[in-house]
N, C-alpha and C positions, 0 to 999 in steps of 0.2 A: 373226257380227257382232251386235253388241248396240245397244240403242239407249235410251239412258238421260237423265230427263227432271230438269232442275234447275231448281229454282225461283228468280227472282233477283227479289227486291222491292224494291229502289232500280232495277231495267231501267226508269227514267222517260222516257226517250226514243231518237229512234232512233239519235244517237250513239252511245250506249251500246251498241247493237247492236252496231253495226260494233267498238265497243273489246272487245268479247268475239269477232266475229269476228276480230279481228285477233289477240288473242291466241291462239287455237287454231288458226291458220290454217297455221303453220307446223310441225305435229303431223302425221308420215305415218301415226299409227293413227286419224285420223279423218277417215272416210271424206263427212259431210253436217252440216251445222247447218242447225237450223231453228226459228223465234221463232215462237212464241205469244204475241203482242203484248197480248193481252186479259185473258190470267191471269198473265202474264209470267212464262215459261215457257221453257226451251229446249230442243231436243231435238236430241241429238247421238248420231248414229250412229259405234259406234268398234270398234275392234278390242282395247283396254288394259281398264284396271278404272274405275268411277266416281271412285275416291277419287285415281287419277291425276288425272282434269279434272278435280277439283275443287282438288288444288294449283294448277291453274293459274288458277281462276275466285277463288278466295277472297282474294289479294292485290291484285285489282281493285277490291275496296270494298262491293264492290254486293250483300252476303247472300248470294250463291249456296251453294243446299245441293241436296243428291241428294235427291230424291224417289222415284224409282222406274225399273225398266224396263221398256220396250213392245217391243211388234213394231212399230209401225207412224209411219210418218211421209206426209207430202203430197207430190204431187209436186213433183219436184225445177223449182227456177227457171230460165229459160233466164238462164244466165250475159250474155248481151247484153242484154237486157230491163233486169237488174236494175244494168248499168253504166248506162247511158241514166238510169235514178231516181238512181241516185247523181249523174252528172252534173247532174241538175235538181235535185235538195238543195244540190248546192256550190252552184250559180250562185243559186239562191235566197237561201241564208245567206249566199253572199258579196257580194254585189247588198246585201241589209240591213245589214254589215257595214260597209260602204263610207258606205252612206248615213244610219245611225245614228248612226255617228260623226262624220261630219261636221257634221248636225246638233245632234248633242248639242255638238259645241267653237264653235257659233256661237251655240247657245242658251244656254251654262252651266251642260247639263243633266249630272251627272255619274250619274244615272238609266239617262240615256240612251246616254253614254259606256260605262257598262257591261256594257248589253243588246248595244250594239253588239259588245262582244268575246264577250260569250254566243253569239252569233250567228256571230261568228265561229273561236271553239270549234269549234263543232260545223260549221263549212267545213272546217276542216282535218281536222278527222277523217273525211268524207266524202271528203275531196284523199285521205289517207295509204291508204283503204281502197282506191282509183282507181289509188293508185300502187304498193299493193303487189300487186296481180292483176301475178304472173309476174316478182315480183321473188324475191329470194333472203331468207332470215329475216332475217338480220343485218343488211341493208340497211334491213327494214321496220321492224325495232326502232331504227334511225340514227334514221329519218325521224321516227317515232312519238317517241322521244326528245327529236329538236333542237323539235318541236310542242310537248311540253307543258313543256320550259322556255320558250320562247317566252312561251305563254300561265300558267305560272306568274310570269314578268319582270312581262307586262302586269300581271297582278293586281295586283301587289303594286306596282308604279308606284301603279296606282287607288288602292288604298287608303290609299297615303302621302297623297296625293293628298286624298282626302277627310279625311282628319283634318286636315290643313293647313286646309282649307275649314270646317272646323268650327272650329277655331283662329282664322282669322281674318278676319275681315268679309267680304262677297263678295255680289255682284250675283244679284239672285233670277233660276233659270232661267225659261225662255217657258213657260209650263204648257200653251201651245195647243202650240206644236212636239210637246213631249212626249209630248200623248193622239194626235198626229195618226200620231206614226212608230210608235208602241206599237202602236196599232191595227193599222195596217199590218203589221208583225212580227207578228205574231199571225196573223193572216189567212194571211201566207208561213209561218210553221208547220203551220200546217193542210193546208194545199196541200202541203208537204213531205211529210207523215206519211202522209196517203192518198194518192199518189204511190207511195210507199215499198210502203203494204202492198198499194195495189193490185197491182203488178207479183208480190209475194209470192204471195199466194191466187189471183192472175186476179180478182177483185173486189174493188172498196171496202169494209172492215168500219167501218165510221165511228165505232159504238163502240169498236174497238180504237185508231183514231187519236184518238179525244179521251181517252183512257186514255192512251195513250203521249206524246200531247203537254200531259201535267199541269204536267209542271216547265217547260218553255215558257211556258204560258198563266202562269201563276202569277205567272214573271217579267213578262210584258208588263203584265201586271193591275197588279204592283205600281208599277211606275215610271208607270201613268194613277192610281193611286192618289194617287203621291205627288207629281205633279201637282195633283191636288183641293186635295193638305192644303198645294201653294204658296200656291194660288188661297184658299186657308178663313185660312192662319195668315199668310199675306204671312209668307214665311219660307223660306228655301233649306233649313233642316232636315229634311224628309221627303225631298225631293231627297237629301241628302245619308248618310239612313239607305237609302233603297234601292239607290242605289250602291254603300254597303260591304257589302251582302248579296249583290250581286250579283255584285260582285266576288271575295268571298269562295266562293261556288258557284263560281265561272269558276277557283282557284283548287283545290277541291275537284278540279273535273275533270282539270285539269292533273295532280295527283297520283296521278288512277287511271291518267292516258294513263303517267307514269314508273312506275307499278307493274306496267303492263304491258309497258313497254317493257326490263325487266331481262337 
């Protein structure tokens, strides 16, 4: 048994995890995976060669390349432990999901419209990894499939959507809705990520969760951003550049979930 360590430099968060768990989850020559969330890292116990996972890693999007082989890995997660964090990741992101949304179509905010499908992204990918514990492959690649056209449809709704909005006149979103739910989302990342590695290591690594929830934070930061630049330019414009950025990542992701779902 070998145990061979890949490096993946877009692994920005713990969606992405599970989209790499999932892709190799259906592989009978690999026996463990295991995430190094802080050098973003993964370590895969196997019986095949490297250059096999990494056909299966490098049409995911996400850099991954071989780095080396070890002996040695952590111990293994108790499989129930680490449902329970999934489950509290869904209900997190889908709780924001819900409520993102809703607030973004009462406030105008298409910032927040967006964050909201971010968020919801990465529900379904925490659902599909929930549903496919003991399913057969082909089922998990249906699921994984009908997800990221799903969430590719959304996107691209969004961003018709936002150009229309830059086309034609349109009421300034609430800038306070905005900083209030962003903040919010942020804070439910946070709690997701060390949730997540707690259960992994048996302790919180809090640098590795504020590493792993960059692309998170980034997003929430921007749409309080482009709230300020409502509040500074009286102008739905920043509003509406953050939306088609975000949309566009939500859009990005969908593509790796259909890359992996082949």
């Amino acid at each position: 048994m070998t145990v061979s360590r890949f490096h993946v430099p877009a692994m920005d968060c713990a969606a992405e995890e599970q989209l790499i768990r999932m892709a190799l989850d259906d592989r009978d020559d690999i026996e463990r995976i295991e995430f190094d969330s802080q050098h973003r890292d993964v370590l895969i116990e196997h019986r095949s060669t490297a250059d096999a996972i990494s056909e299966v890693l490098e049409p995911l999007g996400l850099g991954a390349r071989h780095v080396d082989d070890t002996s040695h890995m952590n111990e293994e997660t108790d499989p129930a432990r680490e449902r329970r964090a999934l489950l509290i990741a869904l209900i997190i992101n889908a709780g924001f999901f819900v409520g993102e949304l809703t607030v973004g179509l009462i406030s105008r905010s298409m910032g927040l419209v967006a964050d909201a499908l971010d968020m919801g992204a990465d529900a379904s990918v925490y659902a599909l990894s929930l549903a496919a514990v003991g399913t057969a492959a082909a089922r998990k690649k249906r699921l994984a499939r009908a997800s990221g056209y799903v969430q590719l449809g959304l996107a691209a709704v969004g961003l018709v959507e936002v150009i229309r909005r830059f086309v034609v006149d349109t009421e300034l979103p609430d800038p306070t809705s905005m900083i209030v739910l962003s903040a919010l989302a942020l804070a439910g990342n946070v709690v997701t990520l060390v949730v997540l590695n707690q259960v992994r290591s048996g302790e919180v690594h809090l640098q590795a969760s504020w590493i792993f929830t960059a692309n998170d934070i980034k997003v929430n930061a921007l749409v309080i951003a482009a709230a300020i630049g409502v509040i500074i330019f009286d102008s739905a414009i920043p509003d509406l550049i953050a939306g088609g950025f975000i949309f566009a990542v939500v859009a990005n992701g969908a593509r790796r979930i259909l890359s992996m779902s082949r």
